[in-house]
N, C-alpha and C positions, 0 to 999 in steps of 0.2 A: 560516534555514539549511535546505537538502532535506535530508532524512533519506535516509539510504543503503537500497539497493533491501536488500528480504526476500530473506534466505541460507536458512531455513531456519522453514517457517510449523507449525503441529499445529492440526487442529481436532478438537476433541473426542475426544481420545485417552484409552481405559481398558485395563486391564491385570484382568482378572479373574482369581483363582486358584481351581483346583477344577476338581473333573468336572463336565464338559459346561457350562464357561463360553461357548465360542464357541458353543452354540445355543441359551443362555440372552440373548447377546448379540444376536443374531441377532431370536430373540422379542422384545427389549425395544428393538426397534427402535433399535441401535449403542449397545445397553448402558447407555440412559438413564435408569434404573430405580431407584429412591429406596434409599440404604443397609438401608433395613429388608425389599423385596423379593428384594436379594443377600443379606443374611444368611439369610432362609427360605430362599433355594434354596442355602446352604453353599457358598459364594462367597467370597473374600476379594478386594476391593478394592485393587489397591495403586496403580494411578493413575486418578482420576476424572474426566473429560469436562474434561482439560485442552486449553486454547487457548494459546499463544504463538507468537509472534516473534521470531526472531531474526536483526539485522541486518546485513549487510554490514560487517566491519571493529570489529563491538564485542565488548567482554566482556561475556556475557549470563551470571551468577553464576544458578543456582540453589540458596536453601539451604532448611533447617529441621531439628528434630530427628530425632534417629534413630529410622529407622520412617514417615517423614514422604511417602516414596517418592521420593526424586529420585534417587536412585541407579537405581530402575527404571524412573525414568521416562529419565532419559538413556543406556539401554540401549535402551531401548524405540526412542528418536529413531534410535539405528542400526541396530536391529532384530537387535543382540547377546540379545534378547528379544522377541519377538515381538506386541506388541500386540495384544489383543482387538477393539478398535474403533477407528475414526475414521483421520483426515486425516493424514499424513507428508508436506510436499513439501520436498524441495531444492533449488533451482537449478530449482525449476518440476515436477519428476519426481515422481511420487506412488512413493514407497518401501513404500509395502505392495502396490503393483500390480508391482513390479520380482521376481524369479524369483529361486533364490538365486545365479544365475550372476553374474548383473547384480548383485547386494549384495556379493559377494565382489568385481567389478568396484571400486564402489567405494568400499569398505573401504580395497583397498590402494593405490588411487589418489588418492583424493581426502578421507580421514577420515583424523584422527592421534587417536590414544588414550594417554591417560597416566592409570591408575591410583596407588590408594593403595600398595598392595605394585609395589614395582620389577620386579618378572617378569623382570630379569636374565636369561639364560642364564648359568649362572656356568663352565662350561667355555670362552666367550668370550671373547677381549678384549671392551676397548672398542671400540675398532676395529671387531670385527668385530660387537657386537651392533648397534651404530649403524647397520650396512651391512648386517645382516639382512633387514629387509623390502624392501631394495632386492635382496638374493638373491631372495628371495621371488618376486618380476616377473620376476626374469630377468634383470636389468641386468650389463651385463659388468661385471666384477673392477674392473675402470680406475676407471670411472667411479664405482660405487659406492664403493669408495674416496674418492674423492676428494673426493666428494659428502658420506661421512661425515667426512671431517676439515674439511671448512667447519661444518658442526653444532658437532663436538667444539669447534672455536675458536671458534664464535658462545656456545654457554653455557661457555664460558672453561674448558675443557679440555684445553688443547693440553701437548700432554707426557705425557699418561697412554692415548695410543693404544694403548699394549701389554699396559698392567695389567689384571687379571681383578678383577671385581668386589669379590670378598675383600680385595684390595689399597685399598680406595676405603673412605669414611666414605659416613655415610647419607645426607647432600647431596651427593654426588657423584656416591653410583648413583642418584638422585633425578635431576642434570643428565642421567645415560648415558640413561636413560628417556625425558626430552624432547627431547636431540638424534637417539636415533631414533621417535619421533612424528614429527619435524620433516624426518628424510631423505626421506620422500613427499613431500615439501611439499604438504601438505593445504590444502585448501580451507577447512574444516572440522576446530576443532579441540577432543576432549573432554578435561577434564581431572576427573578422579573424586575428591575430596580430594588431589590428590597430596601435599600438603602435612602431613597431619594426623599421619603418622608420625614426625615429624622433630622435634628439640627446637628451644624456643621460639626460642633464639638463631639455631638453622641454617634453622630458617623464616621467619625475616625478611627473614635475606638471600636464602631463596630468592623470597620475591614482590619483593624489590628483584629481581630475576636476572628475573623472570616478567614485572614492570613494564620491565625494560630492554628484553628481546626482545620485547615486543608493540610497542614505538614504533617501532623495525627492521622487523618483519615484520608489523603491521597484521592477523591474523588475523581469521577468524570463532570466537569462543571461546566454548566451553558451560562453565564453573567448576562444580561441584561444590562445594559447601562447608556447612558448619553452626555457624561461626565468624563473627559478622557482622560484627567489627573487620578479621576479613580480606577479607569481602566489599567493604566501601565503601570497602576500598584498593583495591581492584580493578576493583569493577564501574563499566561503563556505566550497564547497569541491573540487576536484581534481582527476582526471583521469590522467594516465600515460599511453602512449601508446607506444610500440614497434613492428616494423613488422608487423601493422596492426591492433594488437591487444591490447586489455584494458590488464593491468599485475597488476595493483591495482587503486582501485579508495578510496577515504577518504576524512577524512579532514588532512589538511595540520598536524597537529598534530600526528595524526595516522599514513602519510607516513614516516614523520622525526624517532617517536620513535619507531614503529612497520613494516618498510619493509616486505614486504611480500618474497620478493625476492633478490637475489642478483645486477639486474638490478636496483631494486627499491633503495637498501641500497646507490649503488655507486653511483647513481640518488641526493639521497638525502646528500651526505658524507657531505660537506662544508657547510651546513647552519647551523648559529647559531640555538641552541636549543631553545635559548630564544626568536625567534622571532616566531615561533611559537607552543609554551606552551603557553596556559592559565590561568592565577591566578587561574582558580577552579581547574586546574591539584595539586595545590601546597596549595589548601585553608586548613586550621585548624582553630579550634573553634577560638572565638574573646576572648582574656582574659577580664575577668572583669573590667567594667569602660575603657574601648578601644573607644575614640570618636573621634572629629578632622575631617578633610575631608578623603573620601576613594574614591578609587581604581572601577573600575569594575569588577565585577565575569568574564565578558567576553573577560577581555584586555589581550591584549600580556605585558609577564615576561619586553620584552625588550622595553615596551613603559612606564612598570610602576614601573620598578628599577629604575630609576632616583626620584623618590618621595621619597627615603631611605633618609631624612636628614641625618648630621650628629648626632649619641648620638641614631638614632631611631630605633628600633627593631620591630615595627609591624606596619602596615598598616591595616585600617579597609577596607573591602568589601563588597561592594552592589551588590544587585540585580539590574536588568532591573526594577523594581518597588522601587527602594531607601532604601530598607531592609536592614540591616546586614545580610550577609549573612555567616560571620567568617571573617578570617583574616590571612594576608602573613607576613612568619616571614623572618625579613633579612638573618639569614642563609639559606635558603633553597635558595631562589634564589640567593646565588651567590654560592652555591652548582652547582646548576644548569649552571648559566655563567662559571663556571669551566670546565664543562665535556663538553665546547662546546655549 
């Protein structure tokens, strides 16, 4: 399979806090200076000579505890914070070479923002906070409008065009939030915990609402989270971040059964295996004459062991194009639910 072109690259990005960080950064040649140098020079580290990638069309989750820096580090990436050191490119553009004319350029054009607190304007309707930032540019009344009731009915709003925020529950001004992130139609899209305020019930249904609209509109997405059950619902792949610094990035798969580290492993301890494995982790050939409905190559063990009727020992496997592509035998996955 190609891998979708790089949306958005960082090479060795850090965030120093403190006086005369950026000629301290400068001196230590783009601030590569061992934790014990910045603490002598009264410094605070909050992002450390971070590298990623992220690609075309995925969810690229960021998490770790709080204090871990991803919050500034994804301020950082739109320069809502100004980076100390290193590499920003988007779409090819180095963002720390860009002026703030050009960042405000594209902020409102090409980057959606969805924070923890809803930023509502509460004097707004819906309506019109959704078709906000499309004020913002300039966009005539019509169109903006219009523009904002396609949102309001993509996160399943319709009929609350006129109510003010106070009128709405907290997953509601949670959706008003992302349909206007989404009136720019960004290229580029951050999302800052948005979830983390919400109770457990209304956050479910909002990453079901968050999984529906990414299969629609395919986005480039930054996640924000320190939840890892809602992470590997979500993500493509994943970043863990400690002390400022990335300690492994993957896909959900690769952190659970390959830790790089011991931070990572104890990170990882308590998730079931089976949510995220792969059928293709566990595929073998189809036995002969193997037909009936299947499974996807790309599902999760723990969405498609309930398909185990009883009496049945093999499940067929498709491709993304409807193929055979082999086949899950019921011992292997409850091998698997076994060890966790």
């Amino acid at each position: 399979m190609t891998l979708a072109r790089p949306k958005l690259v960082c090479s060795n990005v850090w965030k120093l806090f403190g006086a005369g960080a950026e000629a301290f950064a400068a001196r230590a040649g783009g601030a590569s200076a061992t934790p014990q140098e910045i603490a002598t020079a009264k410094l605070v580290a909050a992002v450390r000579g971070v590298d990623l990638e992220v690609r075309e069309g995925e969810i690229f989750v960021i998490m770790g505890l709080s204090g871990s820096g991803k919050s500034t580090l994804v301020r950082c990436l739109s320069r809502l914070v100004e980076p100390t050191a290193g590499e920003i490119l988007f779409n090819g553009e180095n963002l720390l070479a860009a002026d703030e004319k050009r960042m405000i350029e594209i902020r409102r054009h090409q980057m959606g923002m969805v924070f923890q607190h809803f930023a509502l304007l509460p004097h707004l309707s819906v309506l019109a906070n959704v078709a906000f930032p499309l004020e913002v540019q300039g966009v005539d009344r019509a169109t903006r409008d219009a523009r904002a009731r396609r949102m309001i009915e993509l996160v399943g709003l319709s009929g609350k065009e006129h109510f003010f925020p106070r009128e709405l529950s907290g997953g509601q001004q949670q959706r008003v939030g992302i349909a206007r992130s989404l009136a720019v139609e960004p290229e580029l899209w951050f999302l800052d915990e948005p979830f983390s305020a919400l109770d457990p019930l209304i956050r479910r249904e909002m990453q079901d609402e968050f999984i529906r609209l990414q299969s629609v509109l395919r986005k480039t997405i930054v996640f924000i989270t320190h939840d890892f059950d809602e992470a590997i619902r979500l993500a493509d792949r994943i970043a863990i971040m400690k002390d400022g610094a990335i300690v492994q990035a993957g896909t959900p798969e690769d952190l659970v059964l390959n830790p790089a580290t011991d931070y990572v492993a104890e990170f990882t301890r308590n998730v079931p295996r089976a949510k995220v494995v792969k059928v293709a982790s566990l595929l073998k050939p189809a036995p002969p004459g193997l037909d009936g409905a299947a499974v996807p190559l790309i599902g999760k063990i723990a969405e498609v062991a309930p398909r185990f009727a009883p009496g049945t020992e093999w499940l067929r496997v498709e491709d993304s194009e409807g193929r055979t592509a082999g086949a899950l035998h019921r011992d292997d996955v409850v091998e698997l639910m076994m060890r966790g």
